[in-house]
N, CA, C and O atoms as a MOPAC input file, in Angstrom:
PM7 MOZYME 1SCF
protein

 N    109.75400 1   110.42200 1    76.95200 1
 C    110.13800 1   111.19600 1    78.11200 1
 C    108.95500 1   112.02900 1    78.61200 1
 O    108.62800 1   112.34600 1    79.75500 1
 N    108.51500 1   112.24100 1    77.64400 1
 C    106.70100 1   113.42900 1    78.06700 1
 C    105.87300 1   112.46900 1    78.58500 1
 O    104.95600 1   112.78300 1    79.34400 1
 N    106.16300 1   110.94900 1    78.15300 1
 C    104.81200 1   110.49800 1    78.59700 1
 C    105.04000 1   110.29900 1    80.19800 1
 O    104.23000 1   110.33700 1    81.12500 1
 N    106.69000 1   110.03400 1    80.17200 1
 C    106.95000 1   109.84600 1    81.78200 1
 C    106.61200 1   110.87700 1    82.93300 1
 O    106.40500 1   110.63200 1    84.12200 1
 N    106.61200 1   111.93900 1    82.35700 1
 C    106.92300 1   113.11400 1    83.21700 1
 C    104.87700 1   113.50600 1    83.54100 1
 O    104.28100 1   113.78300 1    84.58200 1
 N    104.46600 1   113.36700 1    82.33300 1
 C    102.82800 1   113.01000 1    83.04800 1
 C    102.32500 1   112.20500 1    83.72200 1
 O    101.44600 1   112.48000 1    84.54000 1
 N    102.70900 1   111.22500 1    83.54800 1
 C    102.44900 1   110.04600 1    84.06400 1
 C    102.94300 1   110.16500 1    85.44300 1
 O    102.13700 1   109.79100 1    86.29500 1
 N    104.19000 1   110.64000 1    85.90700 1
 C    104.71900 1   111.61700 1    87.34600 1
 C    103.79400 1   112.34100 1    87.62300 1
 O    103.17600 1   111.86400 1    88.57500 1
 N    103.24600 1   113.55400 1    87.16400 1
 C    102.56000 1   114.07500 1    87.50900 1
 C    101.00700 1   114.14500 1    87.96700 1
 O    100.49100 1   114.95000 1    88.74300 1
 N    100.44800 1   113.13600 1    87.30800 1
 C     99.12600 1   112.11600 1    87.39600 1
 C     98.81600 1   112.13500 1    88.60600 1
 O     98.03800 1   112.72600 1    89.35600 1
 N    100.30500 1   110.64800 1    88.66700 1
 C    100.38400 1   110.03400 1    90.32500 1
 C    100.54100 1   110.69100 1    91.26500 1
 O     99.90500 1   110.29100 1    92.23900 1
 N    101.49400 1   112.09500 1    91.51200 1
 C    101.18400 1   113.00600 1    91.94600 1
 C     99.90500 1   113.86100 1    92.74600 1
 O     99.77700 1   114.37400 1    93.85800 1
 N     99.14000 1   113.72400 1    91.66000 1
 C     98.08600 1   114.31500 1    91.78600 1
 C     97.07200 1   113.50100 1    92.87300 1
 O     96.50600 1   114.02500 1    93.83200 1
 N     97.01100 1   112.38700 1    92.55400 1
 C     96.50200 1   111.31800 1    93.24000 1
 C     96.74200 1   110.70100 1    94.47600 1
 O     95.97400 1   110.18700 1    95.28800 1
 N     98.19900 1   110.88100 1    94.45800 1
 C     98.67100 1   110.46200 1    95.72200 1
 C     98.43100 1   111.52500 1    96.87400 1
 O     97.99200 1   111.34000 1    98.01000 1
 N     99.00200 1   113.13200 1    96.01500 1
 C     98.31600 1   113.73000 1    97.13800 1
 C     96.84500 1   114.19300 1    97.35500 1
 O     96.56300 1   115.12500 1    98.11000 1
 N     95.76800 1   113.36200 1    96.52400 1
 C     94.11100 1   113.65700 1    96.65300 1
 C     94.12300 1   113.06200 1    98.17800 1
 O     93.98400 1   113.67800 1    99.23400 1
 N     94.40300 1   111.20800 1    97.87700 1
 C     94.49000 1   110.17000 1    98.67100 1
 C     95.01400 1   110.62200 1   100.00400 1
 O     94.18900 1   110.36300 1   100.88100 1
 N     95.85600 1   111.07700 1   100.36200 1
 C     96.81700 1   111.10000 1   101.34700 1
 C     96.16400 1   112.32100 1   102.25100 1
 O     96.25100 1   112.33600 1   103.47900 1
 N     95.49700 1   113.34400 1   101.47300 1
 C     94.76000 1   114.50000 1   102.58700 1
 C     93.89000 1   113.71200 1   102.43700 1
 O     92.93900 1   114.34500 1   102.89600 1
 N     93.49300 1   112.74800 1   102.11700 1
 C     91.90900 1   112.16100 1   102.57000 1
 C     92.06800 1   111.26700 1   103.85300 1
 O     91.18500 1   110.98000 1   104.66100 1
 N     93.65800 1   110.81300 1   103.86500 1
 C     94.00700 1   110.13500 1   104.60100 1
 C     93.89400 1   110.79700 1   106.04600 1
 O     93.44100 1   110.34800 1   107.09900 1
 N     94.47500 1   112.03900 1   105.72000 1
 C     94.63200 1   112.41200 1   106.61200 1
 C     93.55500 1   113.41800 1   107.62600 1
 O     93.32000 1   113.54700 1   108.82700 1
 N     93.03600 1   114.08200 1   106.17300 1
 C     91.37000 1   114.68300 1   107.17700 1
 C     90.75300 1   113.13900 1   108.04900 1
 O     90.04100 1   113.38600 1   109.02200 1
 N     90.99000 1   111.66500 1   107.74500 1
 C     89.73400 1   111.08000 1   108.70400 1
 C     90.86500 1   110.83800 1   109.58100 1
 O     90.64400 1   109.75800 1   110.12900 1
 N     91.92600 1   111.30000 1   109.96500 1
 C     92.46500 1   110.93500 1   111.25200 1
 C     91.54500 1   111.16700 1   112.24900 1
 O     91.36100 1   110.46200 1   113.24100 1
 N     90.78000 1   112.52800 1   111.84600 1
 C     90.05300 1   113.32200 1   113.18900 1
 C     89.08100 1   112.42500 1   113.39700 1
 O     87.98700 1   112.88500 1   113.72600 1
 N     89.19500 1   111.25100 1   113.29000 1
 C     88.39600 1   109.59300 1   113.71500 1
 C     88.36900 1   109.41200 1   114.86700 1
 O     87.49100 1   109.34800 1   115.72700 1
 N     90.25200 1   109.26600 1   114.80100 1
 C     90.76800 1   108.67100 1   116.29900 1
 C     90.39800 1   110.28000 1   117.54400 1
 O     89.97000 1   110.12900 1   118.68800 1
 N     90.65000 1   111.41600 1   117.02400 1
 C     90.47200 1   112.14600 1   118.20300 1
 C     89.21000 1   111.87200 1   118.62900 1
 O     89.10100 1   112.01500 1   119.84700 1
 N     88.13300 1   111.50000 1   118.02600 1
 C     86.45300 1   111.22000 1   118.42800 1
 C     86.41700 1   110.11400 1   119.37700 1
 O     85.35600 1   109.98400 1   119.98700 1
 N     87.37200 1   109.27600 1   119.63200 1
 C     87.59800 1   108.31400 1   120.29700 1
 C     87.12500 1   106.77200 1   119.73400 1
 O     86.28600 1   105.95900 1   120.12300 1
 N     88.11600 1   106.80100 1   118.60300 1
 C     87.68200 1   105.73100 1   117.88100 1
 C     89.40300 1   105.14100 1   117.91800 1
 O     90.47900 1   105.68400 1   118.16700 1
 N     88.91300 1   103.53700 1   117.46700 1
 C     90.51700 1   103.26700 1   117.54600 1
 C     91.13400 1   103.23400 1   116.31600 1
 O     90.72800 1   103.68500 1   115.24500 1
 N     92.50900 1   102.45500 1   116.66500 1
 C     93.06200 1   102.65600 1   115.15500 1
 C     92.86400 1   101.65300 1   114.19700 1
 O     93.33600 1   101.75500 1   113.06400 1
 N     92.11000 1   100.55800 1   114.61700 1
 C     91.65200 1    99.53300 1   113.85300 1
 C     90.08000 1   100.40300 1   113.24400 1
 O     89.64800 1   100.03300 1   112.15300 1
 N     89.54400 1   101.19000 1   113.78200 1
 C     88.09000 1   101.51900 1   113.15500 1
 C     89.07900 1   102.25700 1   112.26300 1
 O     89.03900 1   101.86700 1   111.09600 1
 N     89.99200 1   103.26500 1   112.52700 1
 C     90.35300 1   104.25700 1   111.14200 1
 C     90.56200 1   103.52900 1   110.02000 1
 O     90.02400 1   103.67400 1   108.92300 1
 N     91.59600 1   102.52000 1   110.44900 1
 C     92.20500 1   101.63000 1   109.13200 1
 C     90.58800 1   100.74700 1   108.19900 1
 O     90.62500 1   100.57500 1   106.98100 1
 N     89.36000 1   100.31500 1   109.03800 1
 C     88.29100 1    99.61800 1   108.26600 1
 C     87.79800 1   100.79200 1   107.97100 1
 O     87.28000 1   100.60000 1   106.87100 1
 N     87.65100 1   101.75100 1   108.21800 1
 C     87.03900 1   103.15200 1   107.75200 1
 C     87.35100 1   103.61200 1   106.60000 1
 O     86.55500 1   103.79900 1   105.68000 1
 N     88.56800 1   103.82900 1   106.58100 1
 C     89.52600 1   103.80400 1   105.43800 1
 C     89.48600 1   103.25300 1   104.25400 1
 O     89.68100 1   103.88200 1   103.21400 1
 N     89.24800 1   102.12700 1   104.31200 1
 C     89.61100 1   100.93700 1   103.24300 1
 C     88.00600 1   101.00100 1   103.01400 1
 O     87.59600 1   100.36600 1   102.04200 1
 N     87.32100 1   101.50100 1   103.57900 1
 C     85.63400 1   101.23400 1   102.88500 1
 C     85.39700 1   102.71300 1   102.04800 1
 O     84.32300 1   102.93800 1   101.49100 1
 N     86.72100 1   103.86000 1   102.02500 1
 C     86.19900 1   104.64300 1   101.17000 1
 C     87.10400 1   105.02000 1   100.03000 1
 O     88.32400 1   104.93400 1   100.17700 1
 N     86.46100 1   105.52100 1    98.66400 1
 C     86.98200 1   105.01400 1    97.49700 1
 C     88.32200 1   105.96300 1    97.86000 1
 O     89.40000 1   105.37600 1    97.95100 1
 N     88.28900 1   107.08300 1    98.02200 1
 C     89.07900 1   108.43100 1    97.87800 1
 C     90.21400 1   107.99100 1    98.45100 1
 O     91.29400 1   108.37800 1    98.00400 1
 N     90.12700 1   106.80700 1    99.90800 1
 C     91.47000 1   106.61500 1   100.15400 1
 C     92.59400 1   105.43000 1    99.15600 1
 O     93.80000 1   105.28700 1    99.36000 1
 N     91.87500 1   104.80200 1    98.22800 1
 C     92.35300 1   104.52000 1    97.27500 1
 C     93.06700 1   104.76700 1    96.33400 1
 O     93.56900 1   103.88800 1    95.63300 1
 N     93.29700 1   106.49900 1    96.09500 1
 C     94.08600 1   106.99900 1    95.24700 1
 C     95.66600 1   107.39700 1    95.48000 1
 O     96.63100 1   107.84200 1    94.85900 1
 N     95.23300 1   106.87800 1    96.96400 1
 C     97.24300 1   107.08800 1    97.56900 1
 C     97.80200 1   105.80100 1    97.10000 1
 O     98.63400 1   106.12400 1    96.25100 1
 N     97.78100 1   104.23900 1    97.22600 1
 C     98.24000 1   103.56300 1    97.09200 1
 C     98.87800 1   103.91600 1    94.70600 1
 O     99.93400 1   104.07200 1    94.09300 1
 N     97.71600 1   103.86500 1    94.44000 1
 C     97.54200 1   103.47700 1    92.84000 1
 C     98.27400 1   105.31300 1    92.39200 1
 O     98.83200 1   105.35400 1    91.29500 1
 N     98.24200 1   106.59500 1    93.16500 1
 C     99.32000 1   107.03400 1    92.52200 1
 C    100.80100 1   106.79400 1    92.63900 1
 O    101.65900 1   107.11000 1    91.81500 1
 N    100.99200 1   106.08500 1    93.98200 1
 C    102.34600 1   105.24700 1    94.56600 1
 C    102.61200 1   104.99700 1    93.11700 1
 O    103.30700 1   105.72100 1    92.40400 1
 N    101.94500 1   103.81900 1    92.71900 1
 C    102.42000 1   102.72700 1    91.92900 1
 C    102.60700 1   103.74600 1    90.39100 1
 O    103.59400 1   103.65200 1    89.66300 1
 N    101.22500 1   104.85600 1    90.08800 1
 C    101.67000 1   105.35700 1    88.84800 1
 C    103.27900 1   106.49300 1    89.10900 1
 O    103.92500 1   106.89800 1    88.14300 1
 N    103.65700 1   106.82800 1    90.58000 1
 C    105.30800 1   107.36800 1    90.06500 1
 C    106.11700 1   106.27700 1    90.06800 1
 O    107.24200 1   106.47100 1    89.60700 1
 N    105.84500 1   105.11000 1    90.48200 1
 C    106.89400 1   104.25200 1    90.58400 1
 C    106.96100 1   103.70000 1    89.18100 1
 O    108.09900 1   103.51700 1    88.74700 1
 N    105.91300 1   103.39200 1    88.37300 1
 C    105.82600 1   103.12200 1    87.03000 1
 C    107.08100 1   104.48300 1    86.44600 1
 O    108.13500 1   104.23000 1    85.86300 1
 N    106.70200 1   105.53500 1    86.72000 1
 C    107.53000 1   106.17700 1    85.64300 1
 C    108.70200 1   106.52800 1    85.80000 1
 O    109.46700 1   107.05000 1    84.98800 1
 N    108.89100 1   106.18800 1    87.07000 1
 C    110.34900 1   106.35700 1    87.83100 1
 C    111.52800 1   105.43800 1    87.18300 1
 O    112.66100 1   105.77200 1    86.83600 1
 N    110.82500 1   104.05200 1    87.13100 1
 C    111.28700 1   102.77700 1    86.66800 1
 C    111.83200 1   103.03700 1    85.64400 1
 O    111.18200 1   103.93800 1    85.11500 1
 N    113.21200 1   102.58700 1    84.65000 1
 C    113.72600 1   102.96900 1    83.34100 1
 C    113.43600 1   101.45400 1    83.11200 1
 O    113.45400 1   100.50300 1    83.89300 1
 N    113.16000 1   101.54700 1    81.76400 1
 C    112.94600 1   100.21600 1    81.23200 1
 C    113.63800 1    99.70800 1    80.13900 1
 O    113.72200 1    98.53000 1    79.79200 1
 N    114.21700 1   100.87700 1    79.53100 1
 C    115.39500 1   100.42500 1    78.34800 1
 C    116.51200 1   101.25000 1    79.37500 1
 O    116.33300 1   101.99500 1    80.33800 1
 N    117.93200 1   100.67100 1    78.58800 1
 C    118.97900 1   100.68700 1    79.14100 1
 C    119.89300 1   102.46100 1    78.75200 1
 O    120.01900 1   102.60100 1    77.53500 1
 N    120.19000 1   103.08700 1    79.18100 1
 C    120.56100 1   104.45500 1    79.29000 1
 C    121.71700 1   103.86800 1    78.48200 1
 O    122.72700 1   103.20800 1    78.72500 1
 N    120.81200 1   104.67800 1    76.86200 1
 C    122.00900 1   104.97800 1    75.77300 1
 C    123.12200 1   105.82500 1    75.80600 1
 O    124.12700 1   105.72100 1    75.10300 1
 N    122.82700 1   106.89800 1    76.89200 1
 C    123.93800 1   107.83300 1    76.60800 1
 C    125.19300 1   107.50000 1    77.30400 1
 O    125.96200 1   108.40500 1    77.62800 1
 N    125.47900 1   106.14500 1    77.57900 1
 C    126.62400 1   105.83100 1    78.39900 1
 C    127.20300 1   104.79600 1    77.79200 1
 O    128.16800 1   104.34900 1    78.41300 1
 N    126.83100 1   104.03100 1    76.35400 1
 C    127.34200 1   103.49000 1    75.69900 1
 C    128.29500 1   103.79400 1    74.76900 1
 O    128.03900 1   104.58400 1    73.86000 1
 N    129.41700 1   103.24200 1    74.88400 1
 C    130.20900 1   103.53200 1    74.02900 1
 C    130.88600 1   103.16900 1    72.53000 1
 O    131.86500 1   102.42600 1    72.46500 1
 N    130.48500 1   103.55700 1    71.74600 1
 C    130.60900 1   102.93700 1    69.89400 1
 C    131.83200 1   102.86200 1    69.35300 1
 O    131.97000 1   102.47800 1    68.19100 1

């Protein structure tokens, strides 16, 4: 359960590094750039990388993978 709840918190961390990184290069498009330069802009820098891969580390811990014992009945 601890490892889940770090492992939440990780991705967390990451997702929101990623996501203000995302969002400081909006000020792309106000320079008069389009939205195809933001999106190749984007994808050429590492930092915006950490939104997708903390996605995936809360969805990892979100996920139950054994079956919720406390609803079985003996």
């Amino acid at each position: 359960m601890i490892i889940r709840a770090i492992l939440f918190l990780i991705g967390f961390g990451l997702t929101v590094a990623g996501g203000v990184s995302l969002i400081g290069y909006l000020n792309l498009l106000a320079m008069g750039n389009s939205f195809l330069d933001y999106i190749s802009f984007a994808v050429k820098r590492p930092e915006c990388y950490l939104f997708p891969i903390g996605i995936l580390f809360i969805m990892g811990s979100l996920i139950n993978k054994k079956p919720d014992q406390t609803l079985r009945e003996e």
